[in-house]
N, C-alpha and C positions, 0 to 999 in steps of 0.2 A: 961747230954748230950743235954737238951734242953735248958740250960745254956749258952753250949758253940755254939751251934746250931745260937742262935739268939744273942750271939757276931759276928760270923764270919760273918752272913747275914748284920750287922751294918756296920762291915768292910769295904763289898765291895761295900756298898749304900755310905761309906765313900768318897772312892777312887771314883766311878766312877761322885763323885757328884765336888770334888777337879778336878777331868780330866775335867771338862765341865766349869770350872774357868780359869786354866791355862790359855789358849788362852786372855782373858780379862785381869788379873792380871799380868805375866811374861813374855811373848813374847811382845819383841818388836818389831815395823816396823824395816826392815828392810835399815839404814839409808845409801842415794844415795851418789856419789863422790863428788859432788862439793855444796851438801845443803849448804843452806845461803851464798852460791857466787852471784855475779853478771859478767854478760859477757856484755859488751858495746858494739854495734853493730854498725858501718856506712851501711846504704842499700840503694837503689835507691827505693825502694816503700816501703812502709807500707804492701802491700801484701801477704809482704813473713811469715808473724805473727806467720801463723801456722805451719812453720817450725820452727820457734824458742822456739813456745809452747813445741813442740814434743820433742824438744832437752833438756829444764827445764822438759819435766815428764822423759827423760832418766835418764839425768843426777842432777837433783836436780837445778841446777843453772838458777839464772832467768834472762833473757833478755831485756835489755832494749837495744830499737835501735831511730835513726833520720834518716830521709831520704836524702840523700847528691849526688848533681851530682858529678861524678869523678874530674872535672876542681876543683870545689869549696873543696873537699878534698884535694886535693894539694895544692891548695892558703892558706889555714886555717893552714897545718901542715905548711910552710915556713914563715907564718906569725907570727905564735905561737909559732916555736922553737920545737913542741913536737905533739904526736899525738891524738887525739880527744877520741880515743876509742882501742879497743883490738883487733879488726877482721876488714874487711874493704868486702862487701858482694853486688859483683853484678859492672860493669861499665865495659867503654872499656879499652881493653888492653893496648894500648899505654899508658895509666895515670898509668895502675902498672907495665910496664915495666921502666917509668920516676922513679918511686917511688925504683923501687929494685936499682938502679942506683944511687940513691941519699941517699941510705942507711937508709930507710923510713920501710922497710918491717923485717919482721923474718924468719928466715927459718925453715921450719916445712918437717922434714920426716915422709913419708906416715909410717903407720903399715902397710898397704898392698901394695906395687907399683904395684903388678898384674892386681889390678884391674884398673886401668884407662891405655888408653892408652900415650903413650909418648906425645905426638903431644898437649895435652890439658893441660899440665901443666909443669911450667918451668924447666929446667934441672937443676938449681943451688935448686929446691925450693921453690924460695920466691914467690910463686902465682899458684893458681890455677882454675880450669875451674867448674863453676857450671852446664854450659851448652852451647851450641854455637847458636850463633845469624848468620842466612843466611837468603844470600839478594835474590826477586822475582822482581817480576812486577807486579801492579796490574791494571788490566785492566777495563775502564767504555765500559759496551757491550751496551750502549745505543748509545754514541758518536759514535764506531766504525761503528754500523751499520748505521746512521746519514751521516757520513763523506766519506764511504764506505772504510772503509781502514781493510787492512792486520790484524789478530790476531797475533801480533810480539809474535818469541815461543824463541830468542835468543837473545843474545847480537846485533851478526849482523844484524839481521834482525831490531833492537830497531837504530841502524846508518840510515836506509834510508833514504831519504827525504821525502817519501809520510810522517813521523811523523814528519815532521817540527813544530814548537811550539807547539807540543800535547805530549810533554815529560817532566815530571819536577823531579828531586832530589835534595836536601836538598845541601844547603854549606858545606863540609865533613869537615870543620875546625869545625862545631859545630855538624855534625851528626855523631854519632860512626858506625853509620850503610852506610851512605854511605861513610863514610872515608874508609870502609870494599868494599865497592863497589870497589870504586877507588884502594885500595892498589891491590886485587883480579883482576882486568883486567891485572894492571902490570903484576900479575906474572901470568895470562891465558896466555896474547898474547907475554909477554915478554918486557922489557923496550920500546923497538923503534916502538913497532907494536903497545905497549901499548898506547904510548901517541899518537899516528897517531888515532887510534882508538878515546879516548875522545876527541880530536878534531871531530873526524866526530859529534859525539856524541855532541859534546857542541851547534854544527849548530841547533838541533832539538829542544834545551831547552831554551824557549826568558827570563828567569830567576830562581836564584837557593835560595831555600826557603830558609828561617834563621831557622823557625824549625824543628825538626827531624820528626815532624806530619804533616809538609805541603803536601808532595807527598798523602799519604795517604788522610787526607780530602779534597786535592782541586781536586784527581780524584774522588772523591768521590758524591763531587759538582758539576760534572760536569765541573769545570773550563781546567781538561786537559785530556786527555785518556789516557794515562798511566805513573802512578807512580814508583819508584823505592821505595821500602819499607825491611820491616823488614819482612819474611814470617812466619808465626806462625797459632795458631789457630782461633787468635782475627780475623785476615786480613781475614781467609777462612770463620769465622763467619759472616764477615760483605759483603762480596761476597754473601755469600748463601745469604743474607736479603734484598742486593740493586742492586743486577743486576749486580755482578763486578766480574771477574773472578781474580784467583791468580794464574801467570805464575811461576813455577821454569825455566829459561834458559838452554836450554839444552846443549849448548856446552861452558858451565860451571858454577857453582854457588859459588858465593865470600861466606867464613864465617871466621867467628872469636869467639875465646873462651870470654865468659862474666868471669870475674879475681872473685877471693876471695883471700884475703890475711890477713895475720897476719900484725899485727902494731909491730914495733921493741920497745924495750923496756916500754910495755904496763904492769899494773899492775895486769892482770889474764892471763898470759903468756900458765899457763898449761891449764887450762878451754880453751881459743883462739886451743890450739893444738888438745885436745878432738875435739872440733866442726867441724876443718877441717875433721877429720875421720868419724864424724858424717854425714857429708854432703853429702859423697860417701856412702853411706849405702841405698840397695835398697827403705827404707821406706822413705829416705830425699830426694832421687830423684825422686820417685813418686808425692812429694808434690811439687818438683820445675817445672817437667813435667806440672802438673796440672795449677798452679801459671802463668807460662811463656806461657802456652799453647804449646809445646814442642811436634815434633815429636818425634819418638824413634829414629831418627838418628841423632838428635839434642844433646840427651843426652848423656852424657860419659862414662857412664859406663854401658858395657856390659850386653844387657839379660834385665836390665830396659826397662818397657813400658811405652812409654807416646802413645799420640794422634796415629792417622793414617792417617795423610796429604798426602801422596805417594810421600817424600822427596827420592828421587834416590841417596845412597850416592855415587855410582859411577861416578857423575857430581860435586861431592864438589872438587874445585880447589886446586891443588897441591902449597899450600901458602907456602911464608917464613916466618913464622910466630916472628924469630929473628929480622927482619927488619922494623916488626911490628911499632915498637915504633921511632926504632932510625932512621930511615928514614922518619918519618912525618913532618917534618919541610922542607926537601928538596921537598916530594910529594907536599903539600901543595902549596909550591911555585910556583913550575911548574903549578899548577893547575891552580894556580891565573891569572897566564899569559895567561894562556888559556880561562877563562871564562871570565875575566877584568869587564865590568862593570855590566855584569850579575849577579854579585855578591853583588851588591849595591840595585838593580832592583826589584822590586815589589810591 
C-alpha cells in the first residue's frame, strides 16, 4: 500500500508539474488577420501614427504612410496611371468627390451603416468622413478693443463696414476650409443672396491669403482682427494663451466631411476594407477626436466624445454636400470676379 501510495503522489506532482509547461511549450499566440501584411497609407499629417499603431495591434498589419496634400494625390495618380498606396486618409472633399468620378476610388460597404449617419459619407460608397471640419472666426480682443469696434457673433454682422480691411480669409482655390466657407454661405443664404452677400463681404478683406494658416497667424499678429479659420481645439488653445477669442456664427456654420477612401485596384484590397470599419470604431474616433482636436459634434459617429468647445450643432448649415465637388470650378470662378486682384495682393 505504501508502494502504491507513493506512485499515485509521483503522478499527480507528474501532471501538475506538465500543467505548469503547457502554457510555455504548446499554446500558441494566438495569430491576428492580416500578420505580415502591409497597408500603404496617403494622410495629410504624420499625426495620425497612433491610429495606425492601434489598427497593426488589432489587426496584425503594419502601416506605413507619406504625408500628401489632396491636389498633389490626384496630380501623382493622373501622372502615374495608377494609385500610390491602398487607403487615401484625411483632405477635402471635392479631390475624392474628383477621384470617385474618375474611377480612382473602391467601393467599400460598411459592416455596420447604422452607425454613421447618412450625410457623412458617400451614397455610391466610394468615401467617407473621419470627421467634419467647421468654419469660426477668430477674433484679436486686443485690436478690437484698440479700434473700438463691435464683437462680429455672425456672418452679417462680419459684412459691415465698421470691419473694413480688419477681415482676412485664405484664397478658397487653395484653402479646403474656406472653400467650405464659401460653398456654405451659398447654400445659408441661397445662390443670389449668396453671392450679394460675398460681395459685401469682399469690400472688408484689402486681400486673400495663399495659405490655409494666413487668417489664423496674421490675426494672431495682430495684422488683422478677425480671421475666418478652421474651429477646433488648436484655434480655442491659442485663444486661451494670446488674448483671441473663437466665434462659432450663429446664424449658421459652413462644414464639411474630411474623405477617407480606398484606392481602386490597390494590392491589399481586404486589409484597405478592415481599416475603413476600423476607423468608425469608438476606440479609432477617440484617437482622431484627440489628433484633430475634435468636438463631439464634429465627430460622426454617435455617442463618441471628443473635446467640449460648446459647437451648437443646431447651427451647422443645411449643405449640398453633392455639389460639393462638381460645382467648384464654376464657385471658383464667380469668386474670382469678385475678389480680382485681391487675389494676387499681399
Amino acid at each position: 500500500m505504501k508502494f502504491i501510495r507513493k506512485i499515485a503522489v509521483a503522478l499527480v506532482a507528474f501532471t501538475m508539474l506538465m500543467g505548469s509547461l503547457i502554457p510555455f511549450t504548446s499554446v500558441k499566440a494566438e495569430e491576428k488577420e492580416f500578420e505580415g501584411r502591409t497597408l500603404n497609407v496617403v494622410a495629410t499629417s504624420e499625426a495620425y501614427k497612433p491610429l495606425f499603431d492601434l489598427f497593426t495591434e488589432k489587426t496584425g498589419a503594419e502601416v506605413e504612410f507619406l504625408s500628401m496634400s489632396s491636389g498633389e494625390v490626384l496630380a501623382r495618380i493622373e501622372a502615374e496611371g495608377k494609385s500610390m498606396a491602398d487607403v487615401w486618409f484625411g483632405g477635402g472633399l471635392d479631390a475624392f468627390q474628383s477621384a470617385k468620378e474618375k474611377g480612382y476610388l473602391e467601393k467599400h460597404e460598411l459592416e455596420n451603416p447604422d452607425v454613421v449617419d447618412s450625410r457623412f459619407y458617400d451614397e455610391d460608397g466610394f468615401w467617407f468622413a473621419k470627421g467634419l471640419t467647421v468654419v469660426g472666426f477668430l477674433i484679436n480682443n486686443d485690436n478690437i478693443e484698440e479700434l473700438g469696434l463691435d464683437v462680429p457673433t455672425s456672418w452679417a454682422d462680419l459684412a459691415d463696414p465698421q470691419y473694413k480691411d480688419e477681415v482676412i480669409m485664405s484664397d478658397p482655390s487653395v484653402s479646403g476650409t474656406n472653400y467650405a466657407a464659401v460653398k456654405g454661405l451659398l447654400d445659408l443664404f441661397g445662390e443670389e443672396e449668396g453671392w450679394a452677400y460675398l460681395e459685401k463681404l469682399n469690400e472688408n478683406i484689402p486681400f486673400y491669403g495663399k495659405r490655409g494658416k494666413d487668417p489664423e497667424e496674421k490675426t494672431l499678429q495682430g495684422e488683422f482682427t478677425i480671421g475666418i479659420i478652421p474651429a477646433d481645439k488648436k484655434s480655442f488653445d491659442l485663444a486661451e494663451d494670446n488674448n483671441l477669442t473663437v466665434v462659432y456664427p450663429e446664424d449658421g456654420i459652413p462644414w464639411v466631411p474630411e474623405g477617407v477612401a480606398m484606392f481602386a485596384n490597390s494590392e491589399n484590397t481586404d486589409v484597405a476594407h478592415a481599416f475603413i470599419d476600423f476607423m468608425l470604431t469608438e476606440e479609432a474616433q477617440k484617437i482622431i477626436a484627440e489628433v484633430d482636436g475634435k468636438d463631439s459634434a464634429q465627430l460622426i459617429v454617435e455617442g463618441v466624445e471628443g473635446f467640449d468647445l460648446g459647437l451648437p450643432v443646431d447651427k451647422l448649415v443645411e449643405q449640398d454636400l453633392l455639389t460639393f465637388g462638381s460645382s467648384r470650378e464654376s464657385i471658383l470662378s464667380r469668386f474670382t470676379e469678385i475678389a480680382g486682384s485681391k487675389l494676387d495682393e499681399q
